[in-house]
N, C-alpha and C positions, 0 to 999 in steps of 0.2 A: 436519387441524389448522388450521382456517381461523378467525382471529380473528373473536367476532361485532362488533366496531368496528374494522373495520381502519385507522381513526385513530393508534389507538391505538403502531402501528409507526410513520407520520408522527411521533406526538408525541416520543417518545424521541427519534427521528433527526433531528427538529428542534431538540430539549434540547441535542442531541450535537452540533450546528453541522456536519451532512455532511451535503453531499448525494445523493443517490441513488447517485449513478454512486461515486462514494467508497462508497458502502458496501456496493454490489456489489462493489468493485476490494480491498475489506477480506475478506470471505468468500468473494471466491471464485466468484461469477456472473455473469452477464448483467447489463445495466443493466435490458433489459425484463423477464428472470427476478423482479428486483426487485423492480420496480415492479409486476409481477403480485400480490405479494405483499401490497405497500403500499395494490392500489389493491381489494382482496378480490379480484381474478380468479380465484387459482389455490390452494390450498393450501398452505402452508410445510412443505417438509420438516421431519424432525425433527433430522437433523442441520446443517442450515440454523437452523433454529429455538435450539440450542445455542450455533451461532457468533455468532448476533445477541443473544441474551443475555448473552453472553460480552463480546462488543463494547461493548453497552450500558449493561453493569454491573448490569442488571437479572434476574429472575428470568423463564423461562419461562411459566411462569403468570402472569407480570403482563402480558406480548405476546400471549398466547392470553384475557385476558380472564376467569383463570378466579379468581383474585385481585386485590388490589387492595396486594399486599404488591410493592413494587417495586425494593429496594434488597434485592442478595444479599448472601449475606455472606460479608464481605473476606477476598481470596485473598492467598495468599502473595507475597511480591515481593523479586526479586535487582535487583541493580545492576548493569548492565553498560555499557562503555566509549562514548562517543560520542567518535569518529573526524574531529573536522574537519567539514567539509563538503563535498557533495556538489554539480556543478552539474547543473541542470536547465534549464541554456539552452549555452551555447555550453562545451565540454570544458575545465576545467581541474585545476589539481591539485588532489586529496586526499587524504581518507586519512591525514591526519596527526592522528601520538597527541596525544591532549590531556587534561588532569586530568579533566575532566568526567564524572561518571557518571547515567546513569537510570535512575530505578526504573521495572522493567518485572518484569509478571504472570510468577508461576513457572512456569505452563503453558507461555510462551513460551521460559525459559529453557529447558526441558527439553526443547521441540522442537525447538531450535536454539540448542545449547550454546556455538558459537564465533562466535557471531551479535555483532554491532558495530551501533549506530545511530549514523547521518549527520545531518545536521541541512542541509535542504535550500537551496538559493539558487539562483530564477529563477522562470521564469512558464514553460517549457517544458513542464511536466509538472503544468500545475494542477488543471486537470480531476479527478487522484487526491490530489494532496497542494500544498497551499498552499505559498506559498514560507517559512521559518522552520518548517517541521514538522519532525518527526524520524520518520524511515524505517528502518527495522529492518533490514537485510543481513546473510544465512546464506551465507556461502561456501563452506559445504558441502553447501546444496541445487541442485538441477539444476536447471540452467535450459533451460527447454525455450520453442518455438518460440510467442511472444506472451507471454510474461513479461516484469514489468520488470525490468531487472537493471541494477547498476552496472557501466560497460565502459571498459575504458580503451583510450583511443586517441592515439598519440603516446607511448608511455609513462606519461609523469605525468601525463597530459592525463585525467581522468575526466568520466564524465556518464550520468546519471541516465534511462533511456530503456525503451520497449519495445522488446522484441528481435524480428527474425523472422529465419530461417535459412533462406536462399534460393538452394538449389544451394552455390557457391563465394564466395557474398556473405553479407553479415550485412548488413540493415534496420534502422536503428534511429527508430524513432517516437514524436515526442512527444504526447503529451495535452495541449493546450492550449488554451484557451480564444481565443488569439491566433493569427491565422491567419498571422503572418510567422512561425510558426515550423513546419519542413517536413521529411518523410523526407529520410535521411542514407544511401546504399547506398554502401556498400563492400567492392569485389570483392578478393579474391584473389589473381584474373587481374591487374589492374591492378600491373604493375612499381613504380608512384609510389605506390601506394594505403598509410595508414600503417598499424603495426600494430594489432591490434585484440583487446585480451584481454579477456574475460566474468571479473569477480571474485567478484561475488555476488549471488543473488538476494534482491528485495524481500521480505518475508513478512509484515509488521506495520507500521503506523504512526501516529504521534498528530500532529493539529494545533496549533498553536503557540498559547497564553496568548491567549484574546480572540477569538481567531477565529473566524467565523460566516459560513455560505454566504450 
Protein backbone atom coordinates (compact mmCIF):
# COMPACT_ATOMS: atom_id res chain seq x y z
CA UNK A 1 0.00 0.00 0.00
CA UNK A 2 2.63 2.29 -0.90
CA UNK A 3 1.41 5.81 -2.37
CA UNK A 4 2.94 6.27 -6.04
CA UNK A 5 3.45 10.21 -4.97
CA UNK A 6 4.27 10.09 -1.56
CA UNK A 7 3.68 13.78 -1.60
CA UNK A 8 0.78 13.36 -1.54
CA UNK A 9 0.55 12.45 2.56
CA UNK A 10 3.00 15.66 2.86
CA UNK A 11 0.24 17.60 1.20
CA UNK A 12 -2.76 16.88 3.43
CA UNK A 13 -0.61 16.98 6.64
CA UNK A 14 0.54 20.08 5.52
CA UNK A 15 -3.39 21.46 4.66
CA UNK A 16 -3.73 20.03 8.29
CA UNK A 17 -1.17 22.39 9.87
CA UNK A 18 0.79 19.13 11.86
CA UNK A 19 3.69 18.21 11.92
CA UNK A 20 5.08 14.92 11.63
CA UNK A 21 5.72 14.08 15.09
CA UNK A 22 2.06 15.35 15.84
CA UNK A 23 0.64 13.10 13.67
CA UNK A 24 2.62 10.21 14.62
CA UNK A 25 1.56 11.12 18.44
CA UNK A 26 -2.32 11.36 16.64
CA UNK A 27 -2.13 7.41 15.38
CA UNK A 28 -0.29 6.13 17.31
CA UNK A 29 3.56 5.55 15.89
CA UNK A 30 6.91 6.28 15.73
CA UNK A 31 7.84 9.76 14.43
CA UNK A 32 10.31 7.80 12.00
CA UNK A 33 7.46 4.96 11.35
CA UNK A 34 6.04 8.19 9.99
CA UNK A 35 8.15 9.74 8.17
CA UNK A 36 9.01 6.26 6.44
CA UNK A 37 5.76 6.52 5.27
CA UNK A 38 5.69 10.20 4.11
CA UNK A 39 9.04 10.08 2.61
CA UNK A 40 7.97 6.40 0.29
CA UNK A 41 10.39 4.26 2.47
CA UNK A 42 8.17 1.87 3.68
CA UNK A 43 4.59 0.75 3.01
CA UNK A 44 1.51 2.18 5.09
CA UNK A 45 -0.22 -0.30 6.87
CA UNK A 46 -3.86 -0.61 6.35
CA UNK A 47 -4.87 0.12 9.35
CA UNK A 48 -2.46 3.06 9.76
CA UNK A 49 -3.75 4.06 6.46
CA UNK A 50 -7.49 4.25 8.04
CA UNK A 51 -6.41 6.35 10.95
CA UNK A 52 -4.75 8.81 8.60
CA UNK A 53 -7.80 9.14 6.59
CA UNK A 54 -9.73 9.39 9.47
CA UNK A 55 -7.40 12.18 10.74
CA UNK A 56 -7.38 13.91 7.67
CA UNK A 57 -10.82 13.86 6.84
CA UNK A 58 -10.04 12.39 3.56
CA UNK A 59 -10.65 9.30 1.73
CA UNK A 60 -8.11 6.37 1.59
CA UNK A 61 -7.82 6.29 -1.95
CA UNK A 62 -7.11 9.73 -2.14
CA UNK A 63 -3.60 8.96 0.09
CA UNK A 64 -2.97 5.86 -1.98
CA UNK A 65 -3.25 7.93 -5.19
CA UNK A 66 -5.71 5.72 -6.43
CA UNK A 67 -8.43 8.70 -6.69
CA UNK A 68 -8.49 12.10 -6.92
CA UNK A 69 -11.90 12.17 -4.83
CA UNK A 70 -10.59 13.69 -1.45
CA UNK A 71 -13.22 14.83 0.90
CA UNK A 72 -15.28 11.64 2.66
CA UNK A 73 -18.17 11.89 3.59
CA UNK A 74 -19.42 13.55 6.77
CA UNK A 75 -19.30 11.54 9.83
CA UNK A 76 -21.60 11.78 12.63
CA UNK A 77 -20.76 14.13 15.62
CA UNK A 78 -21.70 14.39 19.41
CA UNK A 79 -20.79 17.14 21.77
CA UNK A 80 -19.02 16.63 24.48
CA UNK A 81 -17.98 18.79 27.64
CA UNK A 82 -14.73 20.88 27.64
CA UNK A 83 -13.30 20.85 31.15
CA UNK A 84 -11.29 24.00 31.84
CA UNK A 85 -7.97 23.79 31.09
CA UNK A 86 -5.27 21.74 31.23
CA UNK A 87 -1.47 22.88 32.00
CA UNK A 88 1.26 21.85 30.04
CA UNK A 89 4.05 23.69 31.70
CA UNK A 90 4.12 24.12 35.50
CA UNK A 91 0.86 21.93 37.60
CA UNK A 92 -2.04 23.90 38.20
CA UNK A 93 -5.55 23.47 38.72
CA UNK A 94 -8.22 22.02 36.56
CA UNK A 95 -10.82 20.32 35.58
CA UNK A 96 -13.27 22.79 36.18
CA UNK A 97 -16.86 22.41 34.61
CA UNK A 98 -17.65 24.86 32.30
CA UNK A 99 -20.69 25.45 29.69
CA UNK A 100 -18.54 24.92 26.73
CA UNK A 101 -19.21 22.01 24.43
CA UNK A 102 -17.23 20.42 21.17
CA UNK A 103 -18.21 18.76 18.50
CA UNK A 104 -16.29 15.71 18.07
CA UNK A 105 -16.50 12.60 15.43
CA UNK A 106 -18.98 9.83 16.68
CA UNK A 107 -16.22 7.26 16.21
CA UNK A 108 -14.55 9.09 19.09
CA UNK A 109 -17.46 9.20 21.21
CA UNK A 110 -18.14 5.71 21.13
CA UNK A 111 -14.57 4.72 21.81
CA UNK A 112 -14.54 6.73 24.82
CA UNK A 113 -17.80 7.48 26.12
CA UNK A 114 -16.81 9.46 29.52
CA UNK A 115 -13.99 11.18 27.61
CA UNK A 116 -13.86 15.19 28.48
CA UNK A 117 -11.69 17.78 26.33
CA UNK A 118 -9.18 20.15 27.98
CA UNK A 119 -8.27 22.93 26.20
CA UNK A 120 -4.42 23.31 26.59
CA UNK A 121 -2.10 26.25 28.25
CA UNK A 122 1.86 26.22 27.92
CA UNK A 123 4.73 25.38 25.69
CA UNK A 124 5.60 22.27 27.87
CA UNK A 125 4.08 19.81 25.66
CA UNK A 126 4.40 21.47 22.24
CA UNK A 127 5.96 19.29 20.23
CA UNK A 128 2.34 17.15 20.19
CA UNK A 129 -0.25 19.78 20.89
CA UNK A 130 0.18 23.74 20.63
CA UNK A 131 -0.70 25.60 23.34
CA UNK A 132 -4.75 26.72 22.86
CA UNK A 133 -5.49 23.17 21.48
CA UNK A 134 -7.91 20.93 22.81
CA UNK A 135 -6.88 17.34 24.07
CA UNK A 136 -9.31 14.69 24.39
CA UNK A 137 -9.02 12.69 28.05
CA UNK A 138 -10.64 8.95 28.65
CA UNK A 139 -10.53 8.44 32.20
CA UNK A 140 -11.31 5.20 31.60
CA UNK A 141 -8.48 4.19 29.29
CA UNK A 142 -5.21 2.68 30.85
CA UNK A 143 -2.64 4.39 30.92
CA UNK A 144 0.34 2.65 30.41
CA UNK A 145 3.99 3.25 30.55
CA UNK A 146 4.90 6.34 27.87
CA UNK A 147 1.45 7.65 27.41
CA UNK A 148 0.47 11.14 27.82
CA UNK A 149 -1.76 11.42 30.49
CA UNK A 150 -3.32 14.13 32.68
CA UNK A 151 -1.71 13.71 36.45
CA UNK A 152 -2.46 15.56 39.33
CA UNK A 153 0.03 16.37 41.63
CA UNK A 154 -0.63 18.44 44.96
CA UNK A 155 -4.24 17.68 44.56
CA UNK A 156 -5.63 20.30 42.48
CA UNK A 157 -2.42 20.90 40.96
CA UNK A 158 -2.82 19.18 37.33
CA UNK A 159 -0.64 18.94 34.24
CA UNK A 160 -0.39 17.65 31.04
CA UNK A 161 2.56 15.16 30.58
CA UNK A 162 4.20 11.94 29.45
CA UNK A 163 4.03 9.39 31.85
CA UNK A 164 6.77 6.63 32.54
CA UNK A 165 6.36 4.10 35.62
CA UNK A 166 9.64 3.57 36.95
CA UNK A 167 9.75 0.91 39.89
CA UNK A 168 8.25 3.20 42.91
CA UNK A 169 8.50 6.51 40.95
CA UNK A 170 6.45 8.06 38.29
CA UNK A 171 8.42 10.26 35.35
CA UNK A 172 6.76 12.64 33.92
CA UNK A 173 8.15 14.29 30.56
CA UNK A 174 7.49 17.02 28.56
CA UNK A 175 7.60 17.38 24.68
CA UNK A 176 8.87 20.62 24.11
CA UNK A 177 10.37 22.22 21.82
CA UNK A 178 11.85 24.49 24.81
CA UNK A 179 14.62 23.13 26.46
CA UNK A 180 13.99 24.90 30.14
CA UNK A 181 11.53 22.55 30.45
CA UNK A 182 12.78 19.12 32.05
CA UNK A 183 11.79 15.51 33.56
CA UNK A 184 9.93 15.77 36.88
CA UNK A 185 10.70 12.03 39.00
CA UNK A 186 8.67 11.45 41.83
CA UNK A 187 9.39 8.79 44.17
CA UNK A 188 7.15 7.15 46.44
CA UNK A 189 10.06 6.57 48.78
CA UNK A 190 10.43 10.14 49.27
CA UNK A 191 8.40 10.97 52.76
CA UNK A 192 8.01 14.89 51.28
CA UNK A 193 7.37 13.72 47.71
CA UNK A 194 3.45 15.04 46.91
CA UNK A 195 0.85 13.06 45.90
CA UNK A 196 0.49 12.04 42.44
CA UNK A 197 -2.79 10.67 40.90
CA UNK A 198 -2.97 9.46 36.94
CA UNK A 199 -6.69 10.88 35.85
CA UNK A 200 -6.78 10.33 32.29
CA UNK A 201 -5.46 9.33 29.21
CA UNK A 202 -4.79 11.58 26.08
CA UNK A 203 -6.59 9.76 22.94
CA UNK A 204 -7.42 12.64 20.42
CA UNK A 205 -6.78 16.01 19.65
CA UNK A 206 -7.33 19.23 17.64
CA UNK A 207 -5.24 22.41 17.10
CA UNK A 208 -6.53 25.63 18.04
CA UNK A 209 -8.29 28.21 14.92
CA UNK A 210 -5.26 29.39 12.78
CA UNK A 211 -2.69 27.33 13.62
CA UNK A 212 0.13 26.18 11.52
CA UNK A 213 3.50 24.35 12.18
Amino acid sequence: MKPENTNRLAQVRDHAGMTQQQVAAAIGVTTTGYQNWEYGNTPIKATALRELAKLFGCTTDYLLNISDVKVAVPSATRMLPVFGSISAGTPREALTQSDVMHETPERLYLEHERAFWLTVSGNSMNRLFPDGSLVLIDPDAEVRNGDVAVVFVNGDDATLKRVYFEGGSIRLHPESYDVEYHDRVISSSDPDAPEVRVIGKAVSYTAPDGWRA
